[in-house]
Backbone as CSV, one residue per row, in Angstrom:
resi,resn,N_x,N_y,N_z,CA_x,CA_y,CA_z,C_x,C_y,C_z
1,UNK,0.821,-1.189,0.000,0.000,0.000,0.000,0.869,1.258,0.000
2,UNK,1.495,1.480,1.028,2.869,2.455,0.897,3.580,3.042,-0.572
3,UNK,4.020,1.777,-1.404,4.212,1.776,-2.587,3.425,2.297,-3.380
4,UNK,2.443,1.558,-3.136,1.265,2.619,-4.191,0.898,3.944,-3.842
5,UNK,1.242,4.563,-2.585,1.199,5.671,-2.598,2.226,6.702,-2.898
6,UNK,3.611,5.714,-2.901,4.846,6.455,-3.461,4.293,6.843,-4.561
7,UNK,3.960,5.925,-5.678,3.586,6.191,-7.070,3.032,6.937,-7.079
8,UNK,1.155,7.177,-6.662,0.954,8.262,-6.414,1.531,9.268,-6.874
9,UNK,1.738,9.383,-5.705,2.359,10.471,-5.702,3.599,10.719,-6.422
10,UNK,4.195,10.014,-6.761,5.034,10.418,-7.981,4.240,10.970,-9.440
11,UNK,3.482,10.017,-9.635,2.901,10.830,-10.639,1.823,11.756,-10.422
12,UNK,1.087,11.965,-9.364,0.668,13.181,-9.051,1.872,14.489,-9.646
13,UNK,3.126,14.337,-8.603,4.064,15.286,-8.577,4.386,15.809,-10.332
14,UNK,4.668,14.451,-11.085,4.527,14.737,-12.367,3.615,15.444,-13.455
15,UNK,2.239,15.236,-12.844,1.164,15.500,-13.571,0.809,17.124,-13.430
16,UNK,0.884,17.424,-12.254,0.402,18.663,-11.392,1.808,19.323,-11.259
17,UNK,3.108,19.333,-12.114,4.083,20.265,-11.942,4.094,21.377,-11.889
18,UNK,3.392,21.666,-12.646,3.179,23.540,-13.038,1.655,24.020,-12.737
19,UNK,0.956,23.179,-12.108,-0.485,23.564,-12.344,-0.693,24.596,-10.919
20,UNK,-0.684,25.451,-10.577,-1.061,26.731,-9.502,-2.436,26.784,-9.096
21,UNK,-2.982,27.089,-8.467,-4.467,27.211,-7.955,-4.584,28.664,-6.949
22,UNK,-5.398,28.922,-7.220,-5.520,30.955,-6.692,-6.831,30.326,-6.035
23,UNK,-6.707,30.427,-4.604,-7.994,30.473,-3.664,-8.188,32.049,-3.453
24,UNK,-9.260,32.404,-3.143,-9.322,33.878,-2.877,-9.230,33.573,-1.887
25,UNK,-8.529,34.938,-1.153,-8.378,35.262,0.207,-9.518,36.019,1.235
26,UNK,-9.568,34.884,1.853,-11.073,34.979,2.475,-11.065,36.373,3.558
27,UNK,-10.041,36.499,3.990,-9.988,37.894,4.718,-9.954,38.776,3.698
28,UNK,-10.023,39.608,2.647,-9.963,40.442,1.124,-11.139,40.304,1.632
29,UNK,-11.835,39.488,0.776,-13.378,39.370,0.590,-14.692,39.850,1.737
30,UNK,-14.059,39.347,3.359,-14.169,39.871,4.341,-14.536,41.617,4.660
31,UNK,-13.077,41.504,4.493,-12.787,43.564,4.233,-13.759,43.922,3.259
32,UNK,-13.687,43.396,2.050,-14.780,44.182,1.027,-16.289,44.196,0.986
33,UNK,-16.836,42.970,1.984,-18.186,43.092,3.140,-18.421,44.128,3.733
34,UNK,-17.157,43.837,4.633,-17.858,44.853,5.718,-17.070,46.407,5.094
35,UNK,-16.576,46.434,4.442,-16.611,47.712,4.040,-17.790,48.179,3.245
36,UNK,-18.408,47.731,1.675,-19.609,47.963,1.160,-20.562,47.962,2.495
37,UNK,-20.965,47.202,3.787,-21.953,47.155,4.851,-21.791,48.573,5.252
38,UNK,-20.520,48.839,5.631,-20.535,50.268,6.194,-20.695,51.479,5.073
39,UNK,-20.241,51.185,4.208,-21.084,52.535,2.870,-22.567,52.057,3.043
40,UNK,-22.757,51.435,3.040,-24.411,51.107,2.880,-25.287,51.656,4.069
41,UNK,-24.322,51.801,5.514,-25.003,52.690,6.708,-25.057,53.901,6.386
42,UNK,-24.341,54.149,5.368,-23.514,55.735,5.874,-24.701,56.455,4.809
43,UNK,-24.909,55.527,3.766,-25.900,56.289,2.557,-27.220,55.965,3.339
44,UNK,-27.582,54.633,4.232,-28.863,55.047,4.464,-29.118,55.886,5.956
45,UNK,-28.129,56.644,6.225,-28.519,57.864,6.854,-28.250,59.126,6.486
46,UNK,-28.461,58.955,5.050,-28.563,60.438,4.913,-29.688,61.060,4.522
47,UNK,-29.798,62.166,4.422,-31.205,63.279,4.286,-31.877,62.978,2.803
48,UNK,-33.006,62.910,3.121,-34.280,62.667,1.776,-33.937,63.689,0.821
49,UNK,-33.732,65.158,1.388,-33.797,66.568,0.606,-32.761,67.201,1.386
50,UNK,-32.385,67.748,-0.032,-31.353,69.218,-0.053,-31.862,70.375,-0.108
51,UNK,-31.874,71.499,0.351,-31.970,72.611,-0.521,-30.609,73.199,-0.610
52,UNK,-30.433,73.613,-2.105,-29.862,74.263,-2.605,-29.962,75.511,-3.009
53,UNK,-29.655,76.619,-2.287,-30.172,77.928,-2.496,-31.935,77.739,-2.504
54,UNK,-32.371,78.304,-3.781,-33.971,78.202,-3.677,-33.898,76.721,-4.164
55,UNK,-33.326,75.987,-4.544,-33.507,74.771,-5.506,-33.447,73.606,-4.078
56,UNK,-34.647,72.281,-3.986,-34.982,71.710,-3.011,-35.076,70.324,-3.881
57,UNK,-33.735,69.729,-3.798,-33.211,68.649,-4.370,-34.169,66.987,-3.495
58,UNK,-34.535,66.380,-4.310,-34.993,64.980,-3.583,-33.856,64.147,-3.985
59,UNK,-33.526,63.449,-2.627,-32.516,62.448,-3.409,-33.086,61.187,-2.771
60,UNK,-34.316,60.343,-2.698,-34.217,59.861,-2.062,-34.383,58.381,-3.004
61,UNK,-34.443,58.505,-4.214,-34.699,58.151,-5.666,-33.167,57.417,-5.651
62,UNK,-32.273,58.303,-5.563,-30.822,58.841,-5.510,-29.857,57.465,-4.495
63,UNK,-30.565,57.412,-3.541,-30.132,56.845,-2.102,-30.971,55.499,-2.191
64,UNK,-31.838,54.952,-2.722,-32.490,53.838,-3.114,-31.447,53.149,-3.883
65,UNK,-30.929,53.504,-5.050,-30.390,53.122,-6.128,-29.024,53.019,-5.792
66,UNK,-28.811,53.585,-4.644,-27.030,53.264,-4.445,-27.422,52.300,-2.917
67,UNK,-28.043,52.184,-2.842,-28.176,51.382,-1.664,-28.688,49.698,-2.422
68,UNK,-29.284,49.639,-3.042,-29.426,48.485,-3.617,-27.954,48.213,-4.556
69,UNK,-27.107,48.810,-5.436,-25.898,48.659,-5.669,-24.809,48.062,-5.051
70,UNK,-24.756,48.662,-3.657,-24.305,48.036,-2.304,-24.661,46.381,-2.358
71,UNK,-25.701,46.640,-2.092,-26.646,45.160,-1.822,-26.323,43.900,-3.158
72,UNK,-26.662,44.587,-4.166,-26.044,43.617,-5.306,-24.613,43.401,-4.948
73,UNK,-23.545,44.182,-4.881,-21.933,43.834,-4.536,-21.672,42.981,-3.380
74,UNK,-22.555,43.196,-2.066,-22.417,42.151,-1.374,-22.762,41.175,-1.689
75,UNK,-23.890,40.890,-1.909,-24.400,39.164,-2.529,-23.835,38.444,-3.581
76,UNK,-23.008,39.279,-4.533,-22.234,39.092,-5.368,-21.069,38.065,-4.936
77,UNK,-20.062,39.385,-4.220,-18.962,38.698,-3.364,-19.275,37.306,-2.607
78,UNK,-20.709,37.509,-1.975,-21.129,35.965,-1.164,-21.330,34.873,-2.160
79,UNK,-21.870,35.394,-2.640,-22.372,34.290,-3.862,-21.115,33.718,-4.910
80,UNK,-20.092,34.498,-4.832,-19.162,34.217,-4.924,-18.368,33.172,-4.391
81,UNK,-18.374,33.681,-2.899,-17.573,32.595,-2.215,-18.011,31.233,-1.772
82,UNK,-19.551,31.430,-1.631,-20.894,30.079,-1.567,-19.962,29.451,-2.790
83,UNK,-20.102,29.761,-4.224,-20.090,28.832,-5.195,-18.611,28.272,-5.424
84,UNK,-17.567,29.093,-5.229,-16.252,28.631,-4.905,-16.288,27.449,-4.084
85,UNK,-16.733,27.467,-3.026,-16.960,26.722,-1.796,-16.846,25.151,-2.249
86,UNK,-18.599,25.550,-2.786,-19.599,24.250,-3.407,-18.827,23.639,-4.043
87,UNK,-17.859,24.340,-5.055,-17.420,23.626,-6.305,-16.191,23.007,-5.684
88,UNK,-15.616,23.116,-4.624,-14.345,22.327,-4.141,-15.094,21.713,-2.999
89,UNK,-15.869,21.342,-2.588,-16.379,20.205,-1.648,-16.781,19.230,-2.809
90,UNK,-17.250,19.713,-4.182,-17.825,18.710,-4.899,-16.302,18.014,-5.553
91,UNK,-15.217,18.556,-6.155,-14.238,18.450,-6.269,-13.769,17.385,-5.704
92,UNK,-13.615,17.395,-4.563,-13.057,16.837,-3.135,-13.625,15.198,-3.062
93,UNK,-15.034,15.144,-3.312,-15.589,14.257,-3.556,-15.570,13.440,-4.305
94,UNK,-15.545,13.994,-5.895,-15.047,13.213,-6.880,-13.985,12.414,-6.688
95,UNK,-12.465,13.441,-5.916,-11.102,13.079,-5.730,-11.717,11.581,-5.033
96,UNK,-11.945,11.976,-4.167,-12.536,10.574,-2.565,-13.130,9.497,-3.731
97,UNK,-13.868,9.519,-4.539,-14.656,8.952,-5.332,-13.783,7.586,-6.239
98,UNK,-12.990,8.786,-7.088,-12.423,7.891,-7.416,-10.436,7.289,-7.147
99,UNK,-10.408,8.158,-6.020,-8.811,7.238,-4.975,-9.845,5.976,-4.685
100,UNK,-11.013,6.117,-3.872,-11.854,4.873,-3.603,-12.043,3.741,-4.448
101,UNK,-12.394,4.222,-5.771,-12.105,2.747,-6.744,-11.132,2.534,-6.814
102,UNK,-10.120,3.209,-7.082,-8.692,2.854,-7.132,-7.730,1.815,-6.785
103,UNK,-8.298,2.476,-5.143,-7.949,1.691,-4.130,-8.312,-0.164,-4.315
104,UNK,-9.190,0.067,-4.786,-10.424,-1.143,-4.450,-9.074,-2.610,-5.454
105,UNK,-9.264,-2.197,-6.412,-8.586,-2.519,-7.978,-6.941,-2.858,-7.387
106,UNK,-7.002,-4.292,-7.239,-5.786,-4.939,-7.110,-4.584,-5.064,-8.707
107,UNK,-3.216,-4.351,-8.296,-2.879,-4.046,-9.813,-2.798,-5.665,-10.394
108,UNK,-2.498,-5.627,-11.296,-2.431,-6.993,-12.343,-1.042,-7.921,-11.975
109,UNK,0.149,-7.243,-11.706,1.606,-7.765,-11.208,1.696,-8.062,-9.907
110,UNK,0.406,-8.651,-8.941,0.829,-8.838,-7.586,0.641,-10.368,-7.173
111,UNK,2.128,-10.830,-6.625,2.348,-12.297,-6.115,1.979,-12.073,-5.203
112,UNK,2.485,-11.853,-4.103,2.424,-11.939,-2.795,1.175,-11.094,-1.807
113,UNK,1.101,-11.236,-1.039,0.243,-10.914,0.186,0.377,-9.486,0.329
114,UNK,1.846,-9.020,0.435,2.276,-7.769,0.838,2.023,-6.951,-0.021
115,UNK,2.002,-7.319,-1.623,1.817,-6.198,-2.638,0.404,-6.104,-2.517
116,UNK,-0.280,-6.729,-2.211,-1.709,-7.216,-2.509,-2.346,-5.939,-1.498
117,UNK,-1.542,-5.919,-0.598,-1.717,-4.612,0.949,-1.383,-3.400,0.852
């Protein structure tokens, strides 16, 4: 069994030489939460109306539309990291899936007891 995991992993090591993998960094993503959360306080306390000299501005049209913007970027980022997630637990599984047959599948060149293990 040992042996077969040398191999393995030898040809793992072979196969996967150059191949890199970029996880996002879950603290980034974090920061860019709760930062959009806190723009999103800051716009929904502000004032319905301006006046401007005689001119009596509504923004509240204004403050709807950047507040749902907010809201899309967060769920975004989440929905983001939900589906990242999903897709490497399912990943993970497959891997388990098929090391498990693998495993199972006695190679064709084994005499003895010990290779057989």
């Amino acid at each position: 069994m040992k042996e077969a995991m040398t191999r393995y992993q030898f040809f793992e090591d072979k196969i996967l030489k150059d191949v890199t993998t970029r996880q996002p960094d879950l603290a980034e993503f974090d920061k860019k939460i709760e930062f959009l959360h806190s723009v999103k306080n800051d716009i929904s306390g502000m004032k319905e109306s301006h006046n401007i000299g005689w001119l009596k501005v509504n923004t509240q049209n204004l403050i709807d539309k950047l507040l749902a913007t907010c809201q899309t970027w967060i769920d975004k980022y989440t929905r983001h990291l939900v589906t990242n997630t999903e897709v490497e637990i399912e990943n993970i599984k497959e891997f388990i899936d098929k090391v498990s047959k693998g495993i199972k599948q006695l190679p064709e060149n084994c005499v003895t007891q010990a290779e057989k293990d």
